[in-house]
N, C-alpha and C positions, 0 to 999 in steps of 0.2 A: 922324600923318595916315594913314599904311599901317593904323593899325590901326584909324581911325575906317573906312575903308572896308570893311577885312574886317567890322566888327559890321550897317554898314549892309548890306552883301551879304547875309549870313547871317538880317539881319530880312526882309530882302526875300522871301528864300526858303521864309524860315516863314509870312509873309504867303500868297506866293504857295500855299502848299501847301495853308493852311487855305481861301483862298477857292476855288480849284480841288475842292477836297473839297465843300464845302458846295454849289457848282453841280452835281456831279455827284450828289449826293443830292438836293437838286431834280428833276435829271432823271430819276433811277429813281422819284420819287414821283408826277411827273408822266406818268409814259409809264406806259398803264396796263397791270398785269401779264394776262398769258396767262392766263384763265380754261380750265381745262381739265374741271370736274364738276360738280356741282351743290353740291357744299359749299362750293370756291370760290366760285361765283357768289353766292352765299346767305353768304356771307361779307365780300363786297364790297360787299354792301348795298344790287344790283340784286333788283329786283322777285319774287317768289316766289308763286306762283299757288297757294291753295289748293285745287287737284284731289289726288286720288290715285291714283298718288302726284303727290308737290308738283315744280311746275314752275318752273324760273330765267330769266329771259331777259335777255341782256347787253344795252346801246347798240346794239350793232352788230347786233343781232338772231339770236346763237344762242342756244338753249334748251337746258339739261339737264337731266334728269328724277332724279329721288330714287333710290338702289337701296331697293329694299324686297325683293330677292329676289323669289323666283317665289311669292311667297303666293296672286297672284288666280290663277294656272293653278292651284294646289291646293287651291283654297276648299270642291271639291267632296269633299275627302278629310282633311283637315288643318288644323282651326284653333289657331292659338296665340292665346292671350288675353296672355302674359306668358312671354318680354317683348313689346313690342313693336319691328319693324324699326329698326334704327338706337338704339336706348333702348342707357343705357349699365350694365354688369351688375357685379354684385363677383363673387366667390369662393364659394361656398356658396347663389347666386341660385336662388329656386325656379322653374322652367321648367312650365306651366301652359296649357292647352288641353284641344282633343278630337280625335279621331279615327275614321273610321267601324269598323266593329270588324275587317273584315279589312287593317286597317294593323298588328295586332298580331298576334299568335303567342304563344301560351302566356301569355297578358297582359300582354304587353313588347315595346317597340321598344327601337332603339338611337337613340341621338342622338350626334354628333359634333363638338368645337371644335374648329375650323380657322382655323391663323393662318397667311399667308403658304402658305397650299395645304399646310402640313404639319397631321397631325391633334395633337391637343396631349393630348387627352382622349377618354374612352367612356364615357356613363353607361346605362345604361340607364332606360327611363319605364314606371312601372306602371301598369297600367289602374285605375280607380276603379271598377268594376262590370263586370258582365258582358260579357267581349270577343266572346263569339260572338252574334254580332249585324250586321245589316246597319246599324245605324243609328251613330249619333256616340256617343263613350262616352269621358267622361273621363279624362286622366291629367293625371300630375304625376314632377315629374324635381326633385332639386337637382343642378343644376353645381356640381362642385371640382376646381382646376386648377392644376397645382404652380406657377407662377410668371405674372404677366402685368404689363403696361410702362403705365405713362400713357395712358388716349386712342389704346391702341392699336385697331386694326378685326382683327374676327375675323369668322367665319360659325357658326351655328348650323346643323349639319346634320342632319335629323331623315328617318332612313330607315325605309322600312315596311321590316315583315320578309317576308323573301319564302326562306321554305323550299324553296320550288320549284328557284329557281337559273334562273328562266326570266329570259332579260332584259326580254321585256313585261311582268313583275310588278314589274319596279324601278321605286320611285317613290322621292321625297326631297322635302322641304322646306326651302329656305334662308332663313335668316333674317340679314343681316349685324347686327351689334351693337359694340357697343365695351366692351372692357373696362378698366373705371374703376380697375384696382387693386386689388392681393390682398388678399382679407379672412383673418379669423384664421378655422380651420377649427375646431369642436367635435365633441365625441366624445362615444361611451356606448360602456361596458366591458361585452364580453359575456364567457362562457366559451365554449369550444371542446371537442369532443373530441380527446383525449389531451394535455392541457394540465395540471398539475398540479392542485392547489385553489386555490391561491392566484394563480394567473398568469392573466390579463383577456387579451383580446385586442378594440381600439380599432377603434369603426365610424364613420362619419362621420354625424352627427345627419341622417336625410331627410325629417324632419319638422317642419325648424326653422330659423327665419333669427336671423341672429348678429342681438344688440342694440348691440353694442359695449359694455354696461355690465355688466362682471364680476358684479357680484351675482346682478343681475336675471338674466343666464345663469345661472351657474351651478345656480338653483336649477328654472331651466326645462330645462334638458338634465339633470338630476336626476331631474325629472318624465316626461321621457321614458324614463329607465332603469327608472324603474315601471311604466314601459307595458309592456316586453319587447320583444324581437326583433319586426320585420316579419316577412311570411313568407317577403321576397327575404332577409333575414339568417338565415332560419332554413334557407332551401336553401343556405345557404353557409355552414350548421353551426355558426350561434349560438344560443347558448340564455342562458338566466336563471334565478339562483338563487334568485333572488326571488318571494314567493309574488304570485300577481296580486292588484290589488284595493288596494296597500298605498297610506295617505297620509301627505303630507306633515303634523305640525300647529305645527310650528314650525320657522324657518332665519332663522340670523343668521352675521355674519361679522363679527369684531373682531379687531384684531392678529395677523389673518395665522391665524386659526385658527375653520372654521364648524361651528358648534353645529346640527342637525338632529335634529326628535324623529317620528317617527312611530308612528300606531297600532300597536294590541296586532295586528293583520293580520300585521304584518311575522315574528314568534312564531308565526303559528298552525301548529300540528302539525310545528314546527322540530326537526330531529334529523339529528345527522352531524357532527361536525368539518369535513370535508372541505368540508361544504356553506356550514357558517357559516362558512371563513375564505374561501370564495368569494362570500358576498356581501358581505361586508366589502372582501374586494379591488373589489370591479363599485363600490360604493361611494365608496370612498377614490380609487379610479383616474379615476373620471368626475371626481370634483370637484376633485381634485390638476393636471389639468391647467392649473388657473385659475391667475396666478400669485399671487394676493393671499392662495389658500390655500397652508398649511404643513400644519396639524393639522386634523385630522377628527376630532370628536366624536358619536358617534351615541348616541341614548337612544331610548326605545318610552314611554310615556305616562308622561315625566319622569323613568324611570329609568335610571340610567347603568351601575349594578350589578347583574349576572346576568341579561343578556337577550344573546341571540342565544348559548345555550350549548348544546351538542352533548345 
């Protein structure tokens, strides 16, 4: 009997704990939670006005307004077309607008990622055409950022250059954003002075957004290394071995090993050792980064034998 009571005590108390539990999750489900910003409220699936920026308004009638950063005070000085406020970015994201031309200096601003008010990153954005100018005049930036977290929130800070040092000349642009996730970053092998011949030294592609599909890269950041250095890589002492002009006319990859043929270009007026096992390295080093490749084969209009020789 002692011990039909102890099992009945013991159920009771399980009983009691699960229905105690399940009330109490009622009641956090039912009491509605503290809206504190407009993602909350616009998450809770109160009402959302499209003005801009977008407005929330609770039951109880507060409103909270979207960050979009101070874009409309800088409309008259700084637009971004990409990204847009709030839009969410990977790793390598191309950064894209205009600006009027005394936002730059030497045809570059700086731009800044900021998480948690620490800076994370600097890139700098090039002008797309003539900076001295009062009028709006394109650039463009890729962002690359050594690590970032889930849906975390960052800022975009996009500062004019103000060589002056006057503090009336500072201006900046904020843009919040979220970053969705480190992407894989790609590269093009340049040479350097005072680097061997055969030693590359790795730029981060600013002309190109990742595909995710190996091939398809590889043979596009390939194509970039035909292009040559920008002329921000060539102020920071990169160059190419490679004669300009050169095409690709065929690229396959099978068993971890890709086959690339291009024109007689890539020969023309070819002479040096030092020279041809430095494009061989700029070469093998761009596409070796991929992992799919192992071997590098390169040929000029089919041929595999005696071409790119000193």
């Amino acid at each position: 009997m002692n011990d039909l009571k102890a099992y009945l005590g013991i159920g009771l108390v399980i009983v009691l704990t699960i229905g105690v539990g399940i009330w109490l999750w009622q009641v956090a489900n039912l009491v509605p939670k503290k809206i504190t910003n407009f993602e909350e409220c616009a998450a809770a699936g109160y009402p959302v006005m499209e003005s801009y920026p977008r407005q929330c308004r609770t039951p109880q009638g507060n409103s909270f307004t979207e960050d979009i950063g101070n874009q409309l005070e800088m409309v008259d000085f700084i637009k971004v077309s990409s990204p847009l406020p709030n839009q969410a970015i990977t790793n390598n994201f191309t950064i894209e607008g205009k600006a009027v031309g005394n936002w730059f200096f030497e045809a570059s601003f700086s731009i800044k990622l900021v998480v948690d008010g620490q800076t994370i990153t600097t890139i700098n954005a090039e002008a797309k055409g003539d900076w001295m100018t009062t009028d709006f005049v394109d650039f463009t930036a890729v962002l690359f950022y050594p690590t970032s977290t889930e849906n975390r929130k960052a800022d975009l800070i996009l500062e004019r250059d103000n060589p002056s040092g006057l503090p009336e000349n500072d201006k900046s642009l904020r843009i919040p954003v979220v970053l969705s996730g480190e992407a894989e970053a790609v590269y093009v092998f340049w040479g350097t002075q005072g680097k061997e011949c055969n030693k590359v030294v790795a730029s981060p592609v600013i002309r190109f957004k990742h595909l995710g599909d190996q091939q398809t890269t590889a043979r596009l950041v390939l194509e970039e290394l035909l292009k040559g250095p920008t002329d921000a890589e060539k102020k920071s002492g990169f160059f190419t071995s490679i004669n300009s002009g050169v095409k690709i006319q065929k690229f396959s990859i099978e068993n971890n090993v890709v086959r690339v043929d291009f024109d007689k270009q890539m020969e023309f007026q070819m002479g040096g050792s030092c020279r041809v096992a430095a494009i061989r390295a700029q070469i093998t080093q761009t596409l070796k980064q991929f992992s799919i490749i192992k071997e590098v084969i390169i040929s000029i209009d089919d041929r595999t034998e005696d071409i790119l020789q000193p």
